[in-house]
Residue, then its C-alpha position, 0 to 999 in steps of 0.5 A: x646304508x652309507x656308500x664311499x664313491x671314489x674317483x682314481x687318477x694317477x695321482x689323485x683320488x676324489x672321495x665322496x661319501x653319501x648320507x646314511x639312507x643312501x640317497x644322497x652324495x657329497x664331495x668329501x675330500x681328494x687325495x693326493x699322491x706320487x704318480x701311481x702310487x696306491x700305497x701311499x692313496x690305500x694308506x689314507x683311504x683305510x683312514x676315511x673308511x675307518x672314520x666313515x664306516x660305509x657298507x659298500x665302496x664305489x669305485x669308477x669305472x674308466x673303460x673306453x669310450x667303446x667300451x673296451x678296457x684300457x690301461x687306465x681301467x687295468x690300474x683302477x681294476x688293480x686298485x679294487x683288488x688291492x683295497x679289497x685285500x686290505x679290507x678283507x672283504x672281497x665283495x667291498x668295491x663295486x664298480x660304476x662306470x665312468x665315462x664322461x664323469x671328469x669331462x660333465x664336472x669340467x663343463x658344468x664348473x667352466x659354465x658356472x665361471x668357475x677359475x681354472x685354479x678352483x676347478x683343478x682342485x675340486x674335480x675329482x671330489x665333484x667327479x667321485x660325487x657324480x660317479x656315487x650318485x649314479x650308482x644311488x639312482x641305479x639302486x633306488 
């Protein structure tokens, strides 16, 4: 079963996708977009699902750190409606929590000596990749 794990910001989407067993995820690409505009992020992710053909789609889930739901996790809840629509699969998207996910990639790429450049363009791909293999652990 292959996945895509994604990782939503207001104006990108880190996309990962995992090899055909499940097991395994890897940073695919990131896309970008005006300030909260899904329309143009669901355009260009119907092309990677289109290309990737997954069974699920794991999406981030960002609630609070006390675990409480915010305007982020109410724009990201929005998203998973809209892009199940499109798809016409209501059961598509599921949601993994992400807490902490963007602030472990940061520390791990600052540890690694990574620029802060690099690590600007790589950290929603690297934060969906670590949101996806969460989720594989968890099912496996």
């Amino acid at each position: 079963m292959k996945y895509l794990g994604l990782d939503l910001g207001n104006r990108t989407c880190g996309v990962a996708v995992s090899d055909s067993l499940g097991m395994i995820a890897t940073s695919y690409t990131v896309i970008r977009f005006f300030e909260k505009d899904t329309d143009t992020c669901l355009k260009e992710l119907l092309k990677i699902i289109e290309e990737k053909e997954p069974s699920k789609i794991v999406l981030g889930y960002p609630l609070s750190l006390d675990g409480s739901i915010s305007d982020q996790t109410k724009y990201v809840l929005e998203f998973k409606e809209k892009l199940e629509t499109a798809l016409n699969k209501p059961d598509m998207v599921i949601l993994q929590d992400e807490r902490l996910t963007t602030m472990q990639v940061n520390k791990v790429m600052i540890d690694a000596d990574v620029s802060r450049n690099k690590r600007k363009q790589v950290v929603d791909a690297l934060a969906a990749t670590l949101i996806l293999q969460s989720y594989l652990d968890t099912i496996r």
